[in-house]
Legacy VTK file of the C-alpha trace (Angstrom):
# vtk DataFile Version 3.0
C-alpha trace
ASCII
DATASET POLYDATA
POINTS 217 float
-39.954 -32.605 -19.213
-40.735 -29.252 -19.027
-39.038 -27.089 -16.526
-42.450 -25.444 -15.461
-42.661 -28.279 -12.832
-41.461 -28.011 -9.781
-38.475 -30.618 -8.454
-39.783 -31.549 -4.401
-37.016 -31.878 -2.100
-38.014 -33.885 1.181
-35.334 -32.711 3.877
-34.881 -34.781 7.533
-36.213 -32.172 10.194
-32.993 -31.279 12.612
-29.449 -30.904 11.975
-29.820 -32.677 8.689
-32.113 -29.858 7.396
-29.905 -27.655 8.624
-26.443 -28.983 6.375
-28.570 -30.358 3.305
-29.591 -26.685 2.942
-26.747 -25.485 3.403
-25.007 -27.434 0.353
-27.635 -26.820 -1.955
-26.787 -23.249 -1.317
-23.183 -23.806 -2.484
-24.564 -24.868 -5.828
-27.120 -21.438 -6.072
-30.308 -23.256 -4.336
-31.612 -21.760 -2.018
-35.055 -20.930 -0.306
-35.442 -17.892 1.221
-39.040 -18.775 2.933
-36.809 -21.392 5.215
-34.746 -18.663 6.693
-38.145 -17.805 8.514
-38.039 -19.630 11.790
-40.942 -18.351 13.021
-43.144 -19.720 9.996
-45.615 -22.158 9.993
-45.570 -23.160 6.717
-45.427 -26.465 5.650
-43.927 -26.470 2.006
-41.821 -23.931 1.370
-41.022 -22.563 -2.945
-38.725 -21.687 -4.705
-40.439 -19.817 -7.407
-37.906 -19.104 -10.079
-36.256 -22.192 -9.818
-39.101 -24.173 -9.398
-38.428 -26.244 -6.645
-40.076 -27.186 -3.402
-38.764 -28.441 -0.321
-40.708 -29.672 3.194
-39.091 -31.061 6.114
-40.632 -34.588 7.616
-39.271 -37.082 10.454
-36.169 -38.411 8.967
-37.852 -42.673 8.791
-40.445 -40.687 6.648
-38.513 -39.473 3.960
-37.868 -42.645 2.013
-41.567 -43.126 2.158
-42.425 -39.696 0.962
-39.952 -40.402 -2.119
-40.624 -43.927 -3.061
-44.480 -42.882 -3.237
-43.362 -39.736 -5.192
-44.519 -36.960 -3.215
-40.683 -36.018 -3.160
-38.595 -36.200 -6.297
-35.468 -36.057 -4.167
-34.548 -36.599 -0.549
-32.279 -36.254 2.042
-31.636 -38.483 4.871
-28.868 -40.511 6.672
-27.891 -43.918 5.826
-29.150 -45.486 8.860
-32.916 -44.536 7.186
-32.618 -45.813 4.296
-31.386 -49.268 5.364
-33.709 -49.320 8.139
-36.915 -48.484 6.121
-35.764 -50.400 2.969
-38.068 -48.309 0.444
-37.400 -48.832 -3.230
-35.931 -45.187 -3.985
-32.033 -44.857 -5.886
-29.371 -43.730 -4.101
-27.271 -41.565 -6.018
-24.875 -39.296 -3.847
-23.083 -40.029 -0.404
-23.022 -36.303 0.820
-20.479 -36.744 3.466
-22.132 -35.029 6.089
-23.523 -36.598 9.389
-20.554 -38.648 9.426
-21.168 -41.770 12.063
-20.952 -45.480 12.377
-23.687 -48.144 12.877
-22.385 -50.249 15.636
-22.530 -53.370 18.025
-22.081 -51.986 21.336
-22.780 -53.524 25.316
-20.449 -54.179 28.520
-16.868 -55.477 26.872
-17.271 -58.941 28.518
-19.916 -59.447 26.178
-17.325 -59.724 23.359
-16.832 -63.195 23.942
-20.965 -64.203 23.426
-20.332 -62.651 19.840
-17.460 -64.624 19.291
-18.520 -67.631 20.229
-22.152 -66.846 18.142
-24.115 -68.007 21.537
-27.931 -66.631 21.614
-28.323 -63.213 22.650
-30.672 -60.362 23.400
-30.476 -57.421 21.209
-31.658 -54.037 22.158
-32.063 -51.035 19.288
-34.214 -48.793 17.595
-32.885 -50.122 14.019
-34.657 -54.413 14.149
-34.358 -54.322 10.500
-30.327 -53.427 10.217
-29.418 -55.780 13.290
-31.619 -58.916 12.534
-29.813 -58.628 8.826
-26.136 -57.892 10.218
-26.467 -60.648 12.776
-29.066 -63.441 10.740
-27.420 -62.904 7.087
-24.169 -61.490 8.072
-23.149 -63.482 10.837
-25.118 -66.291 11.228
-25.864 -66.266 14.506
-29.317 -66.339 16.448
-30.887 -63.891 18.090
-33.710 -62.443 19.830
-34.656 -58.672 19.059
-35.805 -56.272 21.396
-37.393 -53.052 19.655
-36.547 -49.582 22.357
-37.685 -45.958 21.497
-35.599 -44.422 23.803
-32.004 -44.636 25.269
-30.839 -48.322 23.820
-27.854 -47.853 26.656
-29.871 -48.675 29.422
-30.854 -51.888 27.450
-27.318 -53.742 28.864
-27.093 -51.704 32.251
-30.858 -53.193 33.721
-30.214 -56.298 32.249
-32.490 -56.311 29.606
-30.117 -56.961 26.730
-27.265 -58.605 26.262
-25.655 -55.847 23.766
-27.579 -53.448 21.507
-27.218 -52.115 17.715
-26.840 -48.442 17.553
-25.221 -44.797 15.993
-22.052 -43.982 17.370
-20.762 -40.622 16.695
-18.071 -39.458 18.896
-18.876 -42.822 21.920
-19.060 -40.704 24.533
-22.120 -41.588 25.933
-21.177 -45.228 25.872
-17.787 -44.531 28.014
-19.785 -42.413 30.527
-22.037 -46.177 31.093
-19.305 -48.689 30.896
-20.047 -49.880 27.175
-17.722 -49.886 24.072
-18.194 -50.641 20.388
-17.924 -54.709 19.826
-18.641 -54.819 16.347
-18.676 -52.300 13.440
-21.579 -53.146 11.046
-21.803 -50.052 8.705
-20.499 -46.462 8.487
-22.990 -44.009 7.577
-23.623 -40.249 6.505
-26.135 -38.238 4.613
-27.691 -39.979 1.760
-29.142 -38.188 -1.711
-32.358 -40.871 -2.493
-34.377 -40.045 -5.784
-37.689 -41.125 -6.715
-37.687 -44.223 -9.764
-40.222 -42.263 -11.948
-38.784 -38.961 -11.319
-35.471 -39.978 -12.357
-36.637 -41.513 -15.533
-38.814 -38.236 -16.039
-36.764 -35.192 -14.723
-33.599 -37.181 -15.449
-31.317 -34.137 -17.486
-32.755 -31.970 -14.032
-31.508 -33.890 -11.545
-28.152 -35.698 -13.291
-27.376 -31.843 -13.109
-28.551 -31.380 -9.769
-26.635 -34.431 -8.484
-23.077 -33.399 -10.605
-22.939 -30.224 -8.969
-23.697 -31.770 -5.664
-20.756 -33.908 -6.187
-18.632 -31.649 -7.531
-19.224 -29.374 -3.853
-18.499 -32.508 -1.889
-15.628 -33.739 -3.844
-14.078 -30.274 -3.340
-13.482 -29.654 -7.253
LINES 1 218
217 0 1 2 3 4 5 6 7 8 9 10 11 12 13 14 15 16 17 18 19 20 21 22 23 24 25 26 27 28 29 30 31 32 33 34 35 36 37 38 39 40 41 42 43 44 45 46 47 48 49 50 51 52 53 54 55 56 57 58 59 60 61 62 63 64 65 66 67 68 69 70 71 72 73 74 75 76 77 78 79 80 81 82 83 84 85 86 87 88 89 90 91 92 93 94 95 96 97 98 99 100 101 102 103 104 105 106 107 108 109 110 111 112 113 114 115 116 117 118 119 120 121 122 123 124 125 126 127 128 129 130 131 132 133 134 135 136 137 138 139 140 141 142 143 144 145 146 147 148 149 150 151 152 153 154 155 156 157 158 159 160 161 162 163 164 165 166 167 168 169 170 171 172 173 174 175 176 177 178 179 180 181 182 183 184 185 186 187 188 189 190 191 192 193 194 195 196 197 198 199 200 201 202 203 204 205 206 207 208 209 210 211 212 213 214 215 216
């Protein structure tokens, strides 16, 4: 393909952004319209290299990707397995390090042990009813929370609940530890089908010098 098109980068708003942009600056990518906080722009360009890059809630970017209004993405793990969009996932950048997790009160170790029917509170339905239906075998009913999941074992409203841990402070300041492990996680490199088949010399470049940043070679 010709290199007059431009390669769209869809970047999870926050700290995510902040570290994807970062990288792709180690390998000579950079935008220089994003160091503008005070824009309003929407889709930022990259005119000589011919890329574009907008930010978007990170459960939107494997939607924006599979549907091909990004070429490339970046978003954490937890996304991707949550929203279950047909997209490739070609690079594990290393960053956003955290662990997908089983957490509640520690005497509710034994009602996973002994696979008795329990409430589940967390904002991920789709990882937990797979971890605990296909991976464990054991019944459960699934409550879907917004907000804090913690609270879900502390008013009684769940038994346990399914959630990031990063450092587990927040669970030792309420009483709750991590149970179960299901998954770790970290920032995930997802490319559109078409676009790889496409713009594949592009980004197979792209994605080597990625790896080659976060491999430290």
């Amino acid at each position: 393909m010709s290199t007059d098109r431009y390669l769209t980068f869809a970047l999870g708003k926050g700290r995510l952004a902040d570290q994807a942009l970062a990288l792709l600056k180690q390998i000579g990518l950079h935008c220089e319209e994003m160091d503008d906080q005070n824009s309003r722009k929407l889709i930022f360009v990259n005119e000589e290299q011919k890329f574009r890059f907008f930010l978007a809630k990170g459960p939107d970017v494997p939607t924006y990707v599979e549907y091909g209004a990004a070429d490339l993405g970046v978003v954490g793990k937890d996304t991707i397995l949550e929203e279950n969009r047909r997209v490739y996932e070609v690079l594990d950048l290393k960053f956003g390090a955290c662990r997908m997790c089983v957490c509640g009160p520690p005497e509710a170790k034994a009602l996973l042990q002994n696979h008795e029917r329990i409430r589940v509170a967390t904002k991920y339905p789709n990882i937990a009813r797979d971890y605990f239906h296909n991976r464990k075998n054991q019944t459960v009913d699934l409550i879907k929370l917004n907000g804090s999941v913690e609270l879900g074992p502390l008013v009684s409203l769940s038994d346990v609940i399914v959630d990031i841990v990063e450092t587990g402070s927040t669970l030792r300041e309420n009483g709750l530890v991590v149970l179960e492990e299901i998954c770790p996680l970290s920032a995930r490199l997802i490319v559109n089908q078409v676009s790889m088949q496409m713009e594949q010399e592009r980004i197979r470049g792209l994605v080597r010098m990625l790896s080659a940043v976060v491999s430290g070679k």
